[in-house]
C-alpha positions as CSV (number, residue, x, y, z in Angstrom):
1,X,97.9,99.8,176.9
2,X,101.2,98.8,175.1
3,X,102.4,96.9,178.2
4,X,98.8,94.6,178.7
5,X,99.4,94.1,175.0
6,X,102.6,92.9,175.4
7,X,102.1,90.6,178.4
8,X,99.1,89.1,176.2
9,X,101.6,88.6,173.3
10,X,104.1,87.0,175.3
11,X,101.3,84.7,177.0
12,X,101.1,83.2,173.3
13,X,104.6,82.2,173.8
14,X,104.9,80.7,176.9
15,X,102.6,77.6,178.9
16,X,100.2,78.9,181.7
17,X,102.5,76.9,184.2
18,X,105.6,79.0,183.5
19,X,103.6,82.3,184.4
20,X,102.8,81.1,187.9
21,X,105.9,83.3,189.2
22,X,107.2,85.9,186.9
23,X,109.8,88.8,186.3
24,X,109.0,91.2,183.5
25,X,111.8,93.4,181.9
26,X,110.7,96.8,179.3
27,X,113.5,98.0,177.4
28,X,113.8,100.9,175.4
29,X,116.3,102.6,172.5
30,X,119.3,101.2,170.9
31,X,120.7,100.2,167.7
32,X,119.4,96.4,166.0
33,X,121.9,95.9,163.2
34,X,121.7,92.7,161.1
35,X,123.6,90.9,158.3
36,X,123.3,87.5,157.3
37,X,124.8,86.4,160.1
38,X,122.8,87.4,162.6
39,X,120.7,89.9,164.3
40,X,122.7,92.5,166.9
41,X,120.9,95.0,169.9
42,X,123.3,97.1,171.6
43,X,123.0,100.0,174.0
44,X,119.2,99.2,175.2
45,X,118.0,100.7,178.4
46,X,116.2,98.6,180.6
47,X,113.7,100.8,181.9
48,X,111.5,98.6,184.1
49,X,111.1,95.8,186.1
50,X,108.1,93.6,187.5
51,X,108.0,90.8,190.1
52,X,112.1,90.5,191.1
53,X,112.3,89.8,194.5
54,X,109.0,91.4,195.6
55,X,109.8,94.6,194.6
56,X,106.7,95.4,192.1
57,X,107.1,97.7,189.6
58,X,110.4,99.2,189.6
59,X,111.5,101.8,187.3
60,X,114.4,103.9,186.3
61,X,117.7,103.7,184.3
62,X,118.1,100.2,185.9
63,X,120.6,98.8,183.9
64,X,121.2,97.3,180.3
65,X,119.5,94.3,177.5
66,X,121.6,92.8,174.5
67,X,121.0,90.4,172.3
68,X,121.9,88.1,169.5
69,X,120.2,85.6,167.4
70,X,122.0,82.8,165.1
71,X,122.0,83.1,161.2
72,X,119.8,84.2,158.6
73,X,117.7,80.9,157.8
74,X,114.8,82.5,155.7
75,X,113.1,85.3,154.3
76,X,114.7,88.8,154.2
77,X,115.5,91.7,155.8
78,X,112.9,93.9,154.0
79,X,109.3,91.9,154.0
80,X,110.7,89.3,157.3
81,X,113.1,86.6,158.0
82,X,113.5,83.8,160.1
83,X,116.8,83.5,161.8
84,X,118.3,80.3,163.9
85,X,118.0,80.0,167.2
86,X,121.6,80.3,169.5
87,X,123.4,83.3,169.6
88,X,122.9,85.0,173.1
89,X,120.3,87.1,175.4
90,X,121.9,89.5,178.6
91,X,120.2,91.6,181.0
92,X,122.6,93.4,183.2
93,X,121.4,95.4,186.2
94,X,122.9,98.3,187.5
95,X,122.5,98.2,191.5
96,X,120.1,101.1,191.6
97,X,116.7,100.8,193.3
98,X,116.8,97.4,194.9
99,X,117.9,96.0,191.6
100,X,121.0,93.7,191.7
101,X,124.0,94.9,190.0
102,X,125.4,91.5,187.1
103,X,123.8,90.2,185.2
104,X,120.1,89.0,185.9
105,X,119.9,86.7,183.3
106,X,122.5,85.1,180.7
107,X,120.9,82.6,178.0
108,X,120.2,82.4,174.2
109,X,117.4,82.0,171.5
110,X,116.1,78.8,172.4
111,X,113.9,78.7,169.2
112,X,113.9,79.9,165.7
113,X,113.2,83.8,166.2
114,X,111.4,85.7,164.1
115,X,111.5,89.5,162.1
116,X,108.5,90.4,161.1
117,X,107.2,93.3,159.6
118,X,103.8,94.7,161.7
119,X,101.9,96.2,158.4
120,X,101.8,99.4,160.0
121,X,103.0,102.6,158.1
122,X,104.5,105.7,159.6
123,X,105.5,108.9,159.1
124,X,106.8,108.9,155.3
125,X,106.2,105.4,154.7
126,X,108.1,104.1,157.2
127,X,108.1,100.7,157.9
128,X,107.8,98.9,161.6
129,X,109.2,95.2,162.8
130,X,108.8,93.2,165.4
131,X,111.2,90.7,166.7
132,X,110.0,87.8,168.6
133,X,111.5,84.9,170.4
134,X,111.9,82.2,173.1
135,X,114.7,82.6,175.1
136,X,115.9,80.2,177.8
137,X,119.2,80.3,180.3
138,X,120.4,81.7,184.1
139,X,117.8,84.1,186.0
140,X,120.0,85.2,189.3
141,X,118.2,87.6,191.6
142,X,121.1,88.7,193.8
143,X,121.6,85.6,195.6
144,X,120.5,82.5,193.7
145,X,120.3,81.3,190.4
146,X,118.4,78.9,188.9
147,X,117.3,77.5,185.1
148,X,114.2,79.3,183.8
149,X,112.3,80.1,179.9
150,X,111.0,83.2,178.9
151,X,109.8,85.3,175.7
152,X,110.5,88.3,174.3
153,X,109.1,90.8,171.9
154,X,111.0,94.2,170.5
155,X,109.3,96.9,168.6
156,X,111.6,98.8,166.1
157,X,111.4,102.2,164.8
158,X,112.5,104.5,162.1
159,X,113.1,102.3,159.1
160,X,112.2,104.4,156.1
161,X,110.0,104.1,153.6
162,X,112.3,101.0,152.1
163,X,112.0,98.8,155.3
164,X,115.2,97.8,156.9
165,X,118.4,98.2,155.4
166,X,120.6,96.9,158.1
167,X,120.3,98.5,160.8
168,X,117.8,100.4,163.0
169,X,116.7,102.0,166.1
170,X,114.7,100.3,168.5
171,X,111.9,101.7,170.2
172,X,111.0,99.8,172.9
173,X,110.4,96.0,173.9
174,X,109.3,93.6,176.7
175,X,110.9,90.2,177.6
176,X,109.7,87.9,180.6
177,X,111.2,85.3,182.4
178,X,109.5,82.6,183.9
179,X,110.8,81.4,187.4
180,X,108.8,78.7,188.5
181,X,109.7,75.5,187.5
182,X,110.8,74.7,184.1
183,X,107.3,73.3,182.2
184,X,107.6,70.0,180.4
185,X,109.6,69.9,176.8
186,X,107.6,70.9,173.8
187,X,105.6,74.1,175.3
188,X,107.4,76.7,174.4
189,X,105.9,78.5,171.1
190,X,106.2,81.7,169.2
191,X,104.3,84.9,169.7
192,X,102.0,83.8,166.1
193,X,99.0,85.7,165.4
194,X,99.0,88.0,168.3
195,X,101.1,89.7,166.7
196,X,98.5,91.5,164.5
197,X,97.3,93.2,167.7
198,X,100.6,94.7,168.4
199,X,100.4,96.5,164.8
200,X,96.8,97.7,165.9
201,X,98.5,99.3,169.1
202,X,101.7,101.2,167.2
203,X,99.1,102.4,164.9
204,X,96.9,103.8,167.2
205,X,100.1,105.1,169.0
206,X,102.4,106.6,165.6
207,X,98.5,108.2,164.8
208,X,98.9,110.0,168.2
């Protein structure tokens, strides 16, 4: 359920031509740390992937995402913020399963991305984000490479009752990568109001 949420999510973001061909990447755990420079994920898992090289689902320890965004522009920390787009966006493969091993994609924020909280309350009061942006750069699947645009969305977990002070773990996320041709300028748009579905979802799934 969480992953034909996500795909719907990330369908906000990107133009119907860019989903004509597709790779789809679900990463899971690490640590998000944030100042006012910046937003930070290190040591995520990539635990999936869909659509490289014909290989359908493949799943596994299959190698590594990181991330990081430009500067605090807005808002804060603790009820959302807004933070330039730049900084950089790395998926890393590890060899195993078909997968290649170097990095699969290398690119950055290519729009403002966004830290938002999802309204949903857990265990103790404990408050949940999501992190969306656009992302844009080098997809290389073992042989070629080639300019593509993507999205991505990352759930985080285990904030405490007073929201995010810093730093957190992540729980899981989803980017994808368009690799069909590059649509025309001006398509690419944040995840917006689809977001409120996602918070439906980790409710149902923090409930459980």
């Amino acid at each position: 359920m969480k992953r034909i949420v996500l795909m719907a999510l990330l369908a906000l973001a990107l133009p119907l031509a860019a989903f004509a061909n597709n790779v789809d990447f679900t990463n899971n755990g690490g640590t998000l740390a944030g100042s006012s420079s910046g937003l930070t994920l290190s040591g995520s898992e990539v635990t999936e992937i869909g659509g490289l090289n014909g290989l359908g689902l493949v799943q596994g320890g299959l190698g590594s995402l990181t991330f990081t965004t430009g500067a605090l522009t807005s808002g804060n920390f603790q009820t959302g913020a807004v933070f330039a787009s730049g900084g950089t966006f790395t998926i890393t493969g590890n060899g195993s399963n078909g997968i290649p091993s170097g990095v699969i994609f290398s690119g950055t924020f290519s729009s403002p991305v966004s830290f938002t909280p999802t309204g949903t309350v857990g265990v103790n009061g404990a408050i949940f984000y999501t992190l969306s942006g656009s992302i844009s750069g080098t997809y290389w699947n073992g042989t070629t490479s080639q300019s593509v645009n993507g999205a991505t969305i990352q759930i985080t977990f285990n904030t405490g009752k007073n929201g995010f002070m810093g730093q957190v773990t992540l729980g899981s996320g989803d980017t994808i990568i368009s690799t069909s041709a590059v649509p025309e300028p001006g398509t690419l748009g944040l995840l917006g109001t689809g977001l409120v579905g996602l918070a439906g979802v980790l409710h149902k799934k923090l409930k459980a």
